[in-house]
N, C-alpha and C positions, 0 to 999 in steps of 0.2 A: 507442472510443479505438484509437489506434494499435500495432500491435506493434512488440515492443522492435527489430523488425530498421529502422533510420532510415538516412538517411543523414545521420549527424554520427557522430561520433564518442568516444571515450574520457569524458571528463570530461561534455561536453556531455551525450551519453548517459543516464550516470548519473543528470545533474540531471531532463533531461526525462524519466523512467522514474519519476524517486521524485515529478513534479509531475503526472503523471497518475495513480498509487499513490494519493498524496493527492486527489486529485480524485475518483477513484472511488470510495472513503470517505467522501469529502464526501457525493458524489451518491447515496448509497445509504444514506447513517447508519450503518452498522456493515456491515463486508463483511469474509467469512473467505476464506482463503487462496485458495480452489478458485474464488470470484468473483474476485478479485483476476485470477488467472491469464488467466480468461473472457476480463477485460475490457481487460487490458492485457498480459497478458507471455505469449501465448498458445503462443509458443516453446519457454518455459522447462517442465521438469518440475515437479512439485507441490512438492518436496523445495526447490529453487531459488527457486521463491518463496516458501518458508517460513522461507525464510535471510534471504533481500534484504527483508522481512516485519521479523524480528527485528532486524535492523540499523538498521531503523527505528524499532523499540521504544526500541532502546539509546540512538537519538538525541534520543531524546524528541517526536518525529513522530507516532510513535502511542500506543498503548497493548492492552492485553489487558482482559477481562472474567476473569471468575471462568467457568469451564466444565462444564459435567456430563460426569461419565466417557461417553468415546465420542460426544461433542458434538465437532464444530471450534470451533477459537479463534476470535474477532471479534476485528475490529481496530476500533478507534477514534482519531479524530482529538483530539491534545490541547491543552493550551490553547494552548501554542506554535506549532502546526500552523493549529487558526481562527483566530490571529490573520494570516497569513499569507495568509489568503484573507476576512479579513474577516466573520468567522462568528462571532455572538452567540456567549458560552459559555454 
């Protein structure tokens, strides 16, 4: 996937960042922050995609697992999200 550096801009941006976020979850079944970064925002600091991460939680886009102390968080696709791209729940 591409990095966040495109040439669109603002709003656009956002959208195509959070459709490959989601995609990369797709394509992986559960992916933590530090893949995330890998595979898509490889610009950004760890911290930065742990935000833009969250923002997605709040949207209902993704979600969290439960985590073992000193484990990273997994993101998961929700049911909003596979609907979206067409993905059995």
């Amino acid at each position: 996937m591409k990095d966040m550096r495109r040439n669109c801009g603002g709003k656009a941006r956002v959208i195509s960042v959070g459709v490959d976020v989601l995609l990369a979850v797709k394509n992986t079944g559960v992916a933590t922050a530090s893949e995330i970064q890998q595979q898509v925002m490889q610009s950004m600091c760890i911290r930065s995609v742990q935000r833009y991460l969250n923002s997605m939680v709040e949207a209902e886009l993704l979600y969290t697992g439960r985590s073992k102390l000193g484990e990273a968080k997994r993101y998961y696709l929700t049911g909003k999200a596979k609907e979206l791209f067409g993905v059995k729940a």
